[in-house]
MIVO-256828 format. One line per 2 residues: their letters; for each residue x, y, z of N, C-alpha, C, O, CB. Coordinates in Angstrom, 3 decimals, always signed. Atoms other than C-alpha are relative to their C-alpha. Last residue first. Glycine has a CB too. Example, Ala and Ser with C-alpha at 12.3 -4.5 7.8 and 13.67 -1.06 7.14 Angstrom:
! residues 2
sa = -0.820:-1.190:-0.060:+13.670:-1.060:+7.140:-0.770:+1.090:+0.730:-0.261:+2.198:+0.899:+0.414:+0.462:-1.415 ~ +0.890:-1.190:+0.000:+12.300:-4.500:+7.800:+0.900:+1.200:+0.000:+1.936:+1.181:+0.665:-0.992:+0.027:+1.246 $
END
This chain:
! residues 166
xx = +0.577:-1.026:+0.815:+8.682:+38.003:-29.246:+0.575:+1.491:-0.507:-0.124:+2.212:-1.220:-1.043:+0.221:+0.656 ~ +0.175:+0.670:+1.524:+10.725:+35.221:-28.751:-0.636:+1.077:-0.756:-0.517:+1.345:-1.952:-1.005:-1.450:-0.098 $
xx = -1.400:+1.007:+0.788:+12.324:+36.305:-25.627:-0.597:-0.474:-1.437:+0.183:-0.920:-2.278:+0.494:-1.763:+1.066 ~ -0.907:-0.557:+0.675:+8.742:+37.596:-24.840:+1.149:+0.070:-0.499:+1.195:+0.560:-1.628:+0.029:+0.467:+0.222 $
xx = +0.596:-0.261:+0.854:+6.598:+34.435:-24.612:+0.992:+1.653:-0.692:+1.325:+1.820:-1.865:-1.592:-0.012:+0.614 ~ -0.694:+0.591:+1.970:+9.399:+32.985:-23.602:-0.578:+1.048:-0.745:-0.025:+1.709:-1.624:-0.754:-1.867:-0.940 $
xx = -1.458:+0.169:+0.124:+9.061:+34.921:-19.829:+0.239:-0.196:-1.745:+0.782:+0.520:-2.586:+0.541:-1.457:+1.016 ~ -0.092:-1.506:+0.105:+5.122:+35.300:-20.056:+1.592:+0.262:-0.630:+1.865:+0.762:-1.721:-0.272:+0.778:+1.664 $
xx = +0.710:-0.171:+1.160:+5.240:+31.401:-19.914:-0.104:+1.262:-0.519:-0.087:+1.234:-1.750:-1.148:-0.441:+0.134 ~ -1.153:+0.327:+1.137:+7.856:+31.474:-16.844:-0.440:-0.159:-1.509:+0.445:-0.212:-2.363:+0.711:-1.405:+0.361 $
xx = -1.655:-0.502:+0.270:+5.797:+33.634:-15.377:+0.795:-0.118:-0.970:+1.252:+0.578:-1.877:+0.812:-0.463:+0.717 ~ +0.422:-1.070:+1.394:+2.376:+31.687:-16.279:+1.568:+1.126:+0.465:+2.323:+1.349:-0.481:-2.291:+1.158:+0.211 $
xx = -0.389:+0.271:+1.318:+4.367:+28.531:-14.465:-0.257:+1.362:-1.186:+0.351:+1.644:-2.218:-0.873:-1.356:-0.374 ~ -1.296:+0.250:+0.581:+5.272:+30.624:-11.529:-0.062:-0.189:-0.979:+0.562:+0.511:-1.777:+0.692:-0.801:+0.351 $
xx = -0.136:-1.618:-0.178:+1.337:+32.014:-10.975:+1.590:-0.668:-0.610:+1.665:-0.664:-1.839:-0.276:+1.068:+1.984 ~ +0.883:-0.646:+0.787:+0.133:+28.218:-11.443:+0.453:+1.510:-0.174:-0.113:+1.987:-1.157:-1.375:-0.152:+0.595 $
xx = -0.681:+0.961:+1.241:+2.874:+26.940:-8.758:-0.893:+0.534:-1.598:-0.072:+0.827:-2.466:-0.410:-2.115:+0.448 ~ -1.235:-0.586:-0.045:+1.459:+29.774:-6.549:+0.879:-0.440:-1.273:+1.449:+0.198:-2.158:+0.649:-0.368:+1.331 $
xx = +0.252:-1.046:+0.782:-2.309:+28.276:-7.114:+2.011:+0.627:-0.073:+2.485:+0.551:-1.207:-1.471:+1.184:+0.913 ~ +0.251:+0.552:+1.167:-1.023:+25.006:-6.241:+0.326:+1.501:-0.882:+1.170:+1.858:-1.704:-1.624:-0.774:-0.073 $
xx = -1.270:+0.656:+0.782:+0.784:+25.960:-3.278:-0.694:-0.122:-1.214:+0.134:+0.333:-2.003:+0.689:-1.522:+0.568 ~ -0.427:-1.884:+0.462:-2.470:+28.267:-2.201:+1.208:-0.493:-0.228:+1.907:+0.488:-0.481:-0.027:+1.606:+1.309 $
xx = +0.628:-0.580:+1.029:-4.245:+24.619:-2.922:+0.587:+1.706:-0.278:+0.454:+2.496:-1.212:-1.601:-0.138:+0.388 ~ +0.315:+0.916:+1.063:-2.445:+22.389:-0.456:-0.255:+1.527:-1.677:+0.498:+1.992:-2.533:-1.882:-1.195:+0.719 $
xx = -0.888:-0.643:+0.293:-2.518:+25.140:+2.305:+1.125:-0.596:-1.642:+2.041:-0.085:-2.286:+0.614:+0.030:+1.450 ~ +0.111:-1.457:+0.131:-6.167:+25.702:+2.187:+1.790:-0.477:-0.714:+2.120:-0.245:-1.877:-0.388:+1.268:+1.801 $
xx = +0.204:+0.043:+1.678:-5.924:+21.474:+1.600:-0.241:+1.453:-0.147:-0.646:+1.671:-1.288:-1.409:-1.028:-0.695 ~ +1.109:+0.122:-0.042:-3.923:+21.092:+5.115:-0.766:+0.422:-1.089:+0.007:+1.247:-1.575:-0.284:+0.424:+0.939 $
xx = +1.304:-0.607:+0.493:-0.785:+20.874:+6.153:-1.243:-0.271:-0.827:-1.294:-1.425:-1.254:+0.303:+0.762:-0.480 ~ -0.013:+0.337:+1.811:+0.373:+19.117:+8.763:-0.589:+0.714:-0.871:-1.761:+1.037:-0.676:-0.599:-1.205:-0.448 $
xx = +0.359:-1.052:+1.057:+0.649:+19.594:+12.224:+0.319:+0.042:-1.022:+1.484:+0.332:-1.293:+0.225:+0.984:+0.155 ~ -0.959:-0.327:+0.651:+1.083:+16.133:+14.122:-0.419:+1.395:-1.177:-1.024:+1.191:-2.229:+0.465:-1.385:-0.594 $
xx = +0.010:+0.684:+1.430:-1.594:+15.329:+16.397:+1.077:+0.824:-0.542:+1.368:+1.861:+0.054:-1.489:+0.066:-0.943 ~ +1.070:+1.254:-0.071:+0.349:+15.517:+18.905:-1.116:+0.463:-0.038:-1.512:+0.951:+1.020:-0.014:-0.892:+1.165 $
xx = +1.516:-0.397:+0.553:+3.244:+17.888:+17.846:-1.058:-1.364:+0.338:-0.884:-2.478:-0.156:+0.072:+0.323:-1.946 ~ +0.709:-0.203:-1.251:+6.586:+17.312:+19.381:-1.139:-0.080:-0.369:-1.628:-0.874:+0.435:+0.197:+1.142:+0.743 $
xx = +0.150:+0.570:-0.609:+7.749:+15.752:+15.983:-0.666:-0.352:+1.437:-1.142:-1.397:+1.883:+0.627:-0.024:-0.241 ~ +0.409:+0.849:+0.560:+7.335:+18.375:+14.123:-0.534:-1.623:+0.742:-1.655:-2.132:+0.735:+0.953:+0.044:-0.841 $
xx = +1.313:-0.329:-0.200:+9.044:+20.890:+16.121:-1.231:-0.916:-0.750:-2.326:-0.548:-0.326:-0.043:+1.399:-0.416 ~ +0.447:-0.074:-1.258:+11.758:+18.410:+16.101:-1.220:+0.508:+0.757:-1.864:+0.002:+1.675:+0.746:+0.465:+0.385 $
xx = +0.063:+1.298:-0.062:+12.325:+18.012:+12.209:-0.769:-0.243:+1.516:-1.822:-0.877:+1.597:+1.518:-0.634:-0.211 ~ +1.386:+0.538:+0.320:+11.599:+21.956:+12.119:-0.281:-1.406:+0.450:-1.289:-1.628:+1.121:-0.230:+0.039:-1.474 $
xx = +1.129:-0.229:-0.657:+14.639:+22.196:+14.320:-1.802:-0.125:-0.532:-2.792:-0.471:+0.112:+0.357:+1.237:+0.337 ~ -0.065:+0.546:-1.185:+16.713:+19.347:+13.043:-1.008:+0.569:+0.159:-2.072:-0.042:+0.055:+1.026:+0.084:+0.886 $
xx = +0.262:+0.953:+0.731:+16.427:+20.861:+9.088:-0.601:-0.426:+1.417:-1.826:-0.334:+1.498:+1.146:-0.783:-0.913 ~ +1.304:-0.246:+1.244:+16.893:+24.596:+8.988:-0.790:-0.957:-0.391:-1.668:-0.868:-1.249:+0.435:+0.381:-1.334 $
xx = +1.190:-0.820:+0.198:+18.849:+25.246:+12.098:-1.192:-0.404:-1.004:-2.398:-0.212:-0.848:+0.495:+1.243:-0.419 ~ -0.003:+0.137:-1.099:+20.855:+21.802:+12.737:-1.350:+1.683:+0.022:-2.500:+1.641:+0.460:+1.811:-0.123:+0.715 $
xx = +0.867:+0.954:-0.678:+21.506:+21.183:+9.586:-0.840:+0.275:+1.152:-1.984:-0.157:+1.008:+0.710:-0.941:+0.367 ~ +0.892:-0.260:+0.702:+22.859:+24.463:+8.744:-1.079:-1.053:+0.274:-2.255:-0.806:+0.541:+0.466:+0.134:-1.258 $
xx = +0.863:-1.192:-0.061:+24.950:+24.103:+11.575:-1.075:+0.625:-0.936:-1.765:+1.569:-0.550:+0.765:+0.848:+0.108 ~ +0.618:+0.210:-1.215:+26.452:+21.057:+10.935:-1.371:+0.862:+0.805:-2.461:+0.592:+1.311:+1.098:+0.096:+0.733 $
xx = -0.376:-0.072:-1.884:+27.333:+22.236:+7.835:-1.256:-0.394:+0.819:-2.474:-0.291:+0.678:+0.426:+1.813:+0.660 ~ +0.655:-0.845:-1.094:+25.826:+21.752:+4.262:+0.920:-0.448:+1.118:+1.326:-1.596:+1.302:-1.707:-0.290:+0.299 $
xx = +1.497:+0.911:-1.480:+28.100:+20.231:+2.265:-0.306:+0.996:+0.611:+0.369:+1.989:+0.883:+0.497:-1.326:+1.540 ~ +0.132:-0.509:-1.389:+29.772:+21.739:-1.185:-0.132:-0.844:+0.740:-0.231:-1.995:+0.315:-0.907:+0.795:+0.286 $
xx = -1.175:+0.570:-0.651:+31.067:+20.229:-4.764:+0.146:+0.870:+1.597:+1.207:+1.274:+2.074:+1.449:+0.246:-1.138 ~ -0.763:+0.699:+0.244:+28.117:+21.753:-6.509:+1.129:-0.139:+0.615:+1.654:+0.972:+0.697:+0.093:+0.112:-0.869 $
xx = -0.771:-0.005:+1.294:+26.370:+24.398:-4.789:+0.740:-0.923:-0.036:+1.366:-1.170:+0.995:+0.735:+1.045:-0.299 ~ -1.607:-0.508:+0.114:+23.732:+23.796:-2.531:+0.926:+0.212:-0.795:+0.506:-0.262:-1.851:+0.634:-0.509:+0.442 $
xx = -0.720:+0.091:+1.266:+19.968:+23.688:-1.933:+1.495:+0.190:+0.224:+1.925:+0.929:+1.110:-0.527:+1.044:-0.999 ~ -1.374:-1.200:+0.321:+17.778:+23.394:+1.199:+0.749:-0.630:-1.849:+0.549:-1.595:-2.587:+1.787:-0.318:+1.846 $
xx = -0.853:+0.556:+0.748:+14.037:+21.672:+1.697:+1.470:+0.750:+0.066:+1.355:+1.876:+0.548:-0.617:-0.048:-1.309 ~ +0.009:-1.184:+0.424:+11.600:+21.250:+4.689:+1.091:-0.149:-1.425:+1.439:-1.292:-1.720:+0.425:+1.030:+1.282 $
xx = -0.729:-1.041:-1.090:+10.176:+19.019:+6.559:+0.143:+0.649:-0.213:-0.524:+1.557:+0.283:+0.878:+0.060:+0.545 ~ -0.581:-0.757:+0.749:+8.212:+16.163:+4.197:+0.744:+1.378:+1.065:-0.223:+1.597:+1.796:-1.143:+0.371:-1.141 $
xx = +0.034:-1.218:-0.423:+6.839:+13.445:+6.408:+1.136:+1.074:-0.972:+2.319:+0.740:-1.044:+0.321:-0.149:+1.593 ~ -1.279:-0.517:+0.080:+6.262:+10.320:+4.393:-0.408:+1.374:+0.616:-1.459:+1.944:+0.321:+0.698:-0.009:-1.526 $
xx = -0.495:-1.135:+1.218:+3.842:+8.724:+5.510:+0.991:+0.182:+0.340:+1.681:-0.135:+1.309:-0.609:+1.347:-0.273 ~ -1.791:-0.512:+0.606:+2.250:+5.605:+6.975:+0.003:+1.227:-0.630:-0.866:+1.581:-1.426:+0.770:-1.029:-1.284 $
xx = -0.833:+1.318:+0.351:-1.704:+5.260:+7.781:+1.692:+0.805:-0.105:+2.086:+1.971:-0.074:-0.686:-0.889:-1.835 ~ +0.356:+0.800:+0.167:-4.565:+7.650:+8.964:+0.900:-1.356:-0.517:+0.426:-2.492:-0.556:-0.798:+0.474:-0.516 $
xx = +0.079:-0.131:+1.223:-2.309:+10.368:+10.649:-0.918:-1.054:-0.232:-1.113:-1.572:+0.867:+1.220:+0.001:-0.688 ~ +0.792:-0.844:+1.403:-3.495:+12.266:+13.436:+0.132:-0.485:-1.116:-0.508:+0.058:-2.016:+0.424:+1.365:-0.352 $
xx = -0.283:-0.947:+0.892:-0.484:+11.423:+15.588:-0.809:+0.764:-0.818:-0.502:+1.781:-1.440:+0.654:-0.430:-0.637 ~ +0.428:-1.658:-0.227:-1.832:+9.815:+18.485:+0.663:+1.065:-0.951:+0.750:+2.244:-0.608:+0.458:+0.515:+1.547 $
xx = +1.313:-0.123:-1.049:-1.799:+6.205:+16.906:-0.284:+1.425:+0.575:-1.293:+1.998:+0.164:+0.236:-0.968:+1.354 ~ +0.544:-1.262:+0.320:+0.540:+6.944:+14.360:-1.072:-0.048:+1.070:-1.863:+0.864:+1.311:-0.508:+0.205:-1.564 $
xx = -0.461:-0.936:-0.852:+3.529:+4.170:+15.079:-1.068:+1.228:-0.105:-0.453:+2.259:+0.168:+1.506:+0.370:-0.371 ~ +0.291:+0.565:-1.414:+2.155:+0.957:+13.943:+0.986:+1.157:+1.283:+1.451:+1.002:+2.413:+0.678:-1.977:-0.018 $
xx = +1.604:+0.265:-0.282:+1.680:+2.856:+10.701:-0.354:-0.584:+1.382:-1.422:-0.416:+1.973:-0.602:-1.070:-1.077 ~ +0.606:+1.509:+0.447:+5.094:+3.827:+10.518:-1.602:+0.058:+0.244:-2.291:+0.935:+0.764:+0.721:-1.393:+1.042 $
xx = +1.114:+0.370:-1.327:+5.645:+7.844:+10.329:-0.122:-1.579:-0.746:-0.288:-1.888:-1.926:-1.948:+1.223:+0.158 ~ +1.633:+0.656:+0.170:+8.766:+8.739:+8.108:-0.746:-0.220:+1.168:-0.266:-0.133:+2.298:-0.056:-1.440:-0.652 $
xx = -0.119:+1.188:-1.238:+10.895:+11.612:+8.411:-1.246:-0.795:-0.536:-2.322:-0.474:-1.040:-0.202:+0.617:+1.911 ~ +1.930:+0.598:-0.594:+11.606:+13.913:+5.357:+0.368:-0.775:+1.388:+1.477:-0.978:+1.883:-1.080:-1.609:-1.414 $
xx = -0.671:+0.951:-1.178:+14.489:+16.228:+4.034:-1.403:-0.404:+0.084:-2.475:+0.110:-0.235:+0.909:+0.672:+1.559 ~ +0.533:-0.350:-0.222:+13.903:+17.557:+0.357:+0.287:-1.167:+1.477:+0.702:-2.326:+1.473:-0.910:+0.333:-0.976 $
xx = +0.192:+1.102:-1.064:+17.018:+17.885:-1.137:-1.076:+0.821:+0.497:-1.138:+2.050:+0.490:+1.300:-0.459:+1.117 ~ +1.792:-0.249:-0.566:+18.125:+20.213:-4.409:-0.066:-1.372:+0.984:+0.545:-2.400:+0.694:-1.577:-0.124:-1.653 $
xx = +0.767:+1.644:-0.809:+22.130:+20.010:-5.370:-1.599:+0.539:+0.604:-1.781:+1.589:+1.222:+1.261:-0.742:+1.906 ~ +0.389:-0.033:-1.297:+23.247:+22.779:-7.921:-0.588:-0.996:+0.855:-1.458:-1.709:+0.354:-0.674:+0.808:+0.038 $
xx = -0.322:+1.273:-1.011:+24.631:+21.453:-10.822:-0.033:+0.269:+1.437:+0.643:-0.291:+2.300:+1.423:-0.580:-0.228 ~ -0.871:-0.686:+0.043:+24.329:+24.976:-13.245:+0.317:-0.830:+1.498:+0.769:-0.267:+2.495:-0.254:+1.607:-0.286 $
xx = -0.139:-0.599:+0.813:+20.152:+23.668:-13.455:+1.967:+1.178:+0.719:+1.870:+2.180:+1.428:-1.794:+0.692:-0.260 ~ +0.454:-0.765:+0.487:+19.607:+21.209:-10.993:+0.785:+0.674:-0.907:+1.909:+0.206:-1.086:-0.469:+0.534:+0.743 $
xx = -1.226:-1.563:+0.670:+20.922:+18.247:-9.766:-1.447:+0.644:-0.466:-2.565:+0.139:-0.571:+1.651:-0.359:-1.905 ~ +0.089:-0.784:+1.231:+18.083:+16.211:-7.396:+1.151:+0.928:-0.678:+1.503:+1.996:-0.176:-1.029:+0.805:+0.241 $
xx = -1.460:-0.818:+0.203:+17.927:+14.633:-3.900:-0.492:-0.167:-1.773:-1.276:-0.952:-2.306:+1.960:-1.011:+0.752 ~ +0.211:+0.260:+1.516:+15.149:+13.257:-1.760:+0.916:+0.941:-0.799:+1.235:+2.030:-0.323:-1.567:+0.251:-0.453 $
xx = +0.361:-0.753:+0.663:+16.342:+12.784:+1.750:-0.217:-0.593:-1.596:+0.102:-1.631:-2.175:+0.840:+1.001:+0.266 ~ -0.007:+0.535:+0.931:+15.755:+10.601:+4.556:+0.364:+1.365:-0.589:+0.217:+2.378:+0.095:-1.116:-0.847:-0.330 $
xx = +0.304:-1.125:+0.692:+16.242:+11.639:+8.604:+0.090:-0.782:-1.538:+0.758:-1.811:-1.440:+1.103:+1.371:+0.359 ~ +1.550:+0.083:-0.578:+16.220:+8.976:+11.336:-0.760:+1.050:-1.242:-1.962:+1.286:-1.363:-0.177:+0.762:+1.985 $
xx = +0.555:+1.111:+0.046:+20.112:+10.087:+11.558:-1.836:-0.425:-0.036:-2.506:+0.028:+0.893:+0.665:-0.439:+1.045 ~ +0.932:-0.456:+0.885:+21.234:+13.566:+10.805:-1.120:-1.636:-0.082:-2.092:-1.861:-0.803:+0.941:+0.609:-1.645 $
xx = +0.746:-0.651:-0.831:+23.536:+13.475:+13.436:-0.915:+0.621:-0.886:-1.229:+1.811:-0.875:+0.707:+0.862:+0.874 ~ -1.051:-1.328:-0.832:+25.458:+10.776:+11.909:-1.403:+1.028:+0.962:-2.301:+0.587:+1.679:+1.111:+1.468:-1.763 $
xx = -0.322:+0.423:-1.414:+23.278:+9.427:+9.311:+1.082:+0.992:+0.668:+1.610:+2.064:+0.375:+0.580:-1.543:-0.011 ~ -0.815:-0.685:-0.649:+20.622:+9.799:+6.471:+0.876:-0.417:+0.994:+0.404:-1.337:+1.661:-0.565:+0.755:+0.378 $
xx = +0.157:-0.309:-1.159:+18.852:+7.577:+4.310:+1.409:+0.961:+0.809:+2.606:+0.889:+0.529:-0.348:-1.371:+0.561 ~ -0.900:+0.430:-0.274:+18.568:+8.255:+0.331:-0.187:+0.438:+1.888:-0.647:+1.487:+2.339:+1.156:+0.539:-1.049 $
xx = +0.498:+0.123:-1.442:+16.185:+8.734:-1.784:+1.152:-0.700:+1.032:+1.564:-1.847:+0.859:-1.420:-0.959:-0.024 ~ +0.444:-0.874:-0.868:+17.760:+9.878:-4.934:-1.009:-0.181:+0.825:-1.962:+0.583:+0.671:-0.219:+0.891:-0.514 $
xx = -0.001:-1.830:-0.388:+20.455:+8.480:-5.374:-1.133:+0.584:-0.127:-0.898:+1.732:+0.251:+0.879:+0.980:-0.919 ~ -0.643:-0.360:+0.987:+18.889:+4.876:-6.765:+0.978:+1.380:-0.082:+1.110:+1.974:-1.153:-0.939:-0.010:-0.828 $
xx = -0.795:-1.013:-0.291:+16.832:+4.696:-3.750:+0.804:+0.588:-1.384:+0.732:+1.782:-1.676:+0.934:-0.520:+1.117 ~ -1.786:+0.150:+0.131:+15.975:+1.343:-4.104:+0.677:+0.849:+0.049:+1.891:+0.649:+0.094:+0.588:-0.441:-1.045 $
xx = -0.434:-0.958:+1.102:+12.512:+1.853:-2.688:+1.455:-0.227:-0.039:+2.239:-0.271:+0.909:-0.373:+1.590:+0.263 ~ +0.092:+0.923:+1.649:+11.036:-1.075:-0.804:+0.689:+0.730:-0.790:+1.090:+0.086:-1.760:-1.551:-0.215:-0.841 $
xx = -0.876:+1.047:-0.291:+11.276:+0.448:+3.060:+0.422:-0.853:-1.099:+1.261:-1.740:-0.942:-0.544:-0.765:+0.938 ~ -1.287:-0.237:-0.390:+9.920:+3.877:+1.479:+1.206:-1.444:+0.468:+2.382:-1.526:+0.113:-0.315:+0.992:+1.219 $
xx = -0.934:-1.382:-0.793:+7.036:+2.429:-0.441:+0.878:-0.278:+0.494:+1.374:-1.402:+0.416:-0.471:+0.798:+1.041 ~ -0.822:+0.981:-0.367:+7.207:+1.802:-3.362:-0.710:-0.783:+0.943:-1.032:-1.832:+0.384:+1.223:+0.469:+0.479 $
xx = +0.953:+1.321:+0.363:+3.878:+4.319:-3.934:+1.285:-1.511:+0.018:+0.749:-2.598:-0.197:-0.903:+0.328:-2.044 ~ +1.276:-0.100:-0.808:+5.603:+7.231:-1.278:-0.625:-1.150:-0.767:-1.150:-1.937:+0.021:-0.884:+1.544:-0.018 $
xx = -0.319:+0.997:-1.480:+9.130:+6.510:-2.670:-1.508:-0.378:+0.466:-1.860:-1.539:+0.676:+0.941:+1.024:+1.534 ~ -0.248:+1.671:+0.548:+7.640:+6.985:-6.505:+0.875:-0.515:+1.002:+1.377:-1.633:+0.887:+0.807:-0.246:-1.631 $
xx = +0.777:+0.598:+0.036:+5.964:+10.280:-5.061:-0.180:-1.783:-0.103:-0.993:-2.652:+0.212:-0.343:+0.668:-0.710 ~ +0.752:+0.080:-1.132:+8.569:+11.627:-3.848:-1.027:-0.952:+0.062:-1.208:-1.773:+0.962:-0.497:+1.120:+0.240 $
xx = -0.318:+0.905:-0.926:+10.803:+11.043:-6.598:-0.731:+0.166:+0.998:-0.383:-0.824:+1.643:+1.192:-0.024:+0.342 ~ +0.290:+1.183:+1.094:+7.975:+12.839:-9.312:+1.215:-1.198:+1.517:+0.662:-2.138:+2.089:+0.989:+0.495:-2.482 $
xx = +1.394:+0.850:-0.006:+7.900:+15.531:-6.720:-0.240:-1.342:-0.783:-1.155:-2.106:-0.474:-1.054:+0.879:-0.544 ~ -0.430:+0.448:-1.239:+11.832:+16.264:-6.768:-1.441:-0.620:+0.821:-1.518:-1.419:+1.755:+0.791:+1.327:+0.791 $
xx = -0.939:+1.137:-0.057:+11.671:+16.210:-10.654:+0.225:-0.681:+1.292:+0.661:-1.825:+1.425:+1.245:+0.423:-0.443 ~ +0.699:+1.073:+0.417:+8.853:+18.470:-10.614:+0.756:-1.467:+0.490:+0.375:-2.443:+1.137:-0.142:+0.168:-1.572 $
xx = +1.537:+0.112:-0.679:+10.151:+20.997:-8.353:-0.455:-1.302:-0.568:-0.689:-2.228:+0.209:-1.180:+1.329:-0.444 ~ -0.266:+0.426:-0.943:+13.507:+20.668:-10.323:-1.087:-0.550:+1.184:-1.118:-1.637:+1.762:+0.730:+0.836:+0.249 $
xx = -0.785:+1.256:+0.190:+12.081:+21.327:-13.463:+0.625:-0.716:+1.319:+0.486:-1.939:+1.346:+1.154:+0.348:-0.951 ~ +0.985:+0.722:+0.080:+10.449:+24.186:-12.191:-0.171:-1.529:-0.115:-0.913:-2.344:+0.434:-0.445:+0.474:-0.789 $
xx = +0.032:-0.335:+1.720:+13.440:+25.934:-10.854:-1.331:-1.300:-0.326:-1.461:-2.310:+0.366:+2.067:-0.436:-1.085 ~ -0.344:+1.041:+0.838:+13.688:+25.524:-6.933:-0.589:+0.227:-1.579:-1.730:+0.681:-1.669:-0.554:-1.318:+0.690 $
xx = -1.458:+0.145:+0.391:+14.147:+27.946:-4.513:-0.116:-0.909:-1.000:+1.025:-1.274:-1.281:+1.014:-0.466:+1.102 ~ -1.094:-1.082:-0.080:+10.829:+30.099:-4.071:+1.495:-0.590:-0.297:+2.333:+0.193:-0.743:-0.028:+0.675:+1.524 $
xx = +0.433:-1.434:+0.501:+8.105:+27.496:-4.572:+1.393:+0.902:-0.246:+2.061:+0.743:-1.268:-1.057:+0.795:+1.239 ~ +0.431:+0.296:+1.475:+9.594:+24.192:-3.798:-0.598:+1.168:-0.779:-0.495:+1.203:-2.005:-1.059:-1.118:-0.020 $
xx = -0.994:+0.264:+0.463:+10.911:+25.830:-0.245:+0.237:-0.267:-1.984:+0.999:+0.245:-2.804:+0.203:-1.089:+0.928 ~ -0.566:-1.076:+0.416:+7.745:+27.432:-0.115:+1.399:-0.374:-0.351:+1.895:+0.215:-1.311:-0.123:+1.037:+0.954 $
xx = +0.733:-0.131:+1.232:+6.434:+23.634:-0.377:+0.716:+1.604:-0.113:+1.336:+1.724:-1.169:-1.946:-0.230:+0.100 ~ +0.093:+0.796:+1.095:+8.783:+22.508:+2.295:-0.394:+0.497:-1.209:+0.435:+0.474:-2.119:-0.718:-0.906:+0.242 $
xx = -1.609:-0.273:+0.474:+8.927:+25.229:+4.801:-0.161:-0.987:-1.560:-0.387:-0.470:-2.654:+1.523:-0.818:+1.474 ~ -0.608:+1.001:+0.262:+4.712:+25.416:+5.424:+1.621:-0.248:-0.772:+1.674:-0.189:-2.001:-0.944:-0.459:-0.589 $
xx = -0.691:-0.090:+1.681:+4.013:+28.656:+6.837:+0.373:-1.925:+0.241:+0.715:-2.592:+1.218:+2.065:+1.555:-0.290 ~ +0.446:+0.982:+1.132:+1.312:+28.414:+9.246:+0.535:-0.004:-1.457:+0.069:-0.085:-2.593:-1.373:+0.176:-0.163 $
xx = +0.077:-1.250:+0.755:+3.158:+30.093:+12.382:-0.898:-0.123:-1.197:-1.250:+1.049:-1.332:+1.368:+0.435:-0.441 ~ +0.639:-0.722:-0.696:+3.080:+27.313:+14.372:-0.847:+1.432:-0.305:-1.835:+2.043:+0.103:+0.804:+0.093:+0.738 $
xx = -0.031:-0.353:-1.211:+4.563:+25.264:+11.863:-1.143:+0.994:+0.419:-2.073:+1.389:-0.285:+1.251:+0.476:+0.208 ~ +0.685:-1.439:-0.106:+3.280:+23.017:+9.228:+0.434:+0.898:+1.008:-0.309:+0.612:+1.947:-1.416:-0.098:+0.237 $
xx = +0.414:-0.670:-1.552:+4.735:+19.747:+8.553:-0.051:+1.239:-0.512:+0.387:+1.694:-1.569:+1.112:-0.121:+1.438 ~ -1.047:-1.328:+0.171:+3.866:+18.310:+4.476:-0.227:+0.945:+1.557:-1.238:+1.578:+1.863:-0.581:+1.170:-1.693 $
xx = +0.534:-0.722:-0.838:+2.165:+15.003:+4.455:+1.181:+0.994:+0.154:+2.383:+0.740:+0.217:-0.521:-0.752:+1.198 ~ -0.848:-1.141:-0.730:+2.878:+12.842:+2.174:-0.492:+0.534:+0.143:-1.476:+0.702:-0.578:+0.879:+0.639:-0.255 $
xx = +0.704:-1.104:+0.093:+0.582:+9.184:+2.614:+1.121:+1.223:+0.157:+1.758:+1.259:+1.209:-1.173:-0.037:+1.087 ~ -0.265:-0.835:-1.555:+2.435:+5.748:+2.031:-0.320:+1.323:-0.703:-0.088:+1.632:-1.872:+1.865:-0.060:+0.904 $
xx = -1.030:-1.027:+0.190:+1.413:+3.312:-0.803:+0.046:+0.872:+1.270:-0.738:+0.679:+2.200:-0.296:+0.879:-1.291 ~ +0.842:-1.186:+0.000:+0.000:+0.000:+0.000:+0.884:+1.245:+0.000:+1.987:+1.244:+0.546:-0.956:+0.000:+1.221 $
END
């Protein structure tokens, strides 16, 4: 059975993840990093070969997955997740397995994120996330003002050719 993503939400009701896919990632990339998401989430995750790009984490990043992507001038794209088992959701809110989506970062070719980048942009959501019972997730307002956003980018980048050519 395929596993449910679920995108955390903080307190605040920005969702990191999807603005992440909004604001840093080139369209192609967005897609490319949804198209692996999706084909861990119908594997699912304990079945997926990973192939680079799902890949488990360790060290002090342990418990953590990511989904990974080049981009455009070989920038690295990752979308960090945690999973929920199914014989683990009982007070979580969820109805079965998922993939928890967290948040995303980017880097330049032949880099690493630091300890410290980890540790702000990835750990602490990962954690606020985790405290949560039921688990804050978002939710089809926040579902659909991603959509619409993604809809506003693509006519951009359609506006974009349309003059370059014109």
């Amino acid at each position: 059975m395929a596993w449910e993503i679920v995108y955390h939400r903080t307190a605040d009701g920005r969702v990191p993840a999807l603005d992440f896919l909004i604001d840093e990632c080139p369209p192609s990339v967005e897609a490319d990093l949804l198209a692996a998401l999706a084909a861990v989430a119908d594997a699912p995750p304990p079945a997926f070969a990973g192939g680079g790009r799902w890949e488990a984490m360790h060290g002090a990043m342990g418990g953590y997955y990511e989904v990974r992507t080049t981009g455009p001038g070989r920038r690295h794209y990752r979308l960090f997740c945690l999973l929920e088992r199914i014989d683990e959701v009982d007070d979580r809110g969820l109805e079965r397995s998922a993939i928890a989506v967290v948040t995303g970062m980017w880097k330049s070719n032949a880099t690493l994120f630091t300890d410290a980048e980890y540790r702000r942009h990835v750990r602490a959501l990962g954690d606020d996330y985790r405290n949560q019972r039921p688990r804050r997730i978002a939710g089809e307002r926040d579902l659909a003002a991603y959509l619409a956003k993604v809809a506003a980018k693509d006519e951009r980048a359609q506006q974009g050719k349309r003059k370059r050519r014109g």
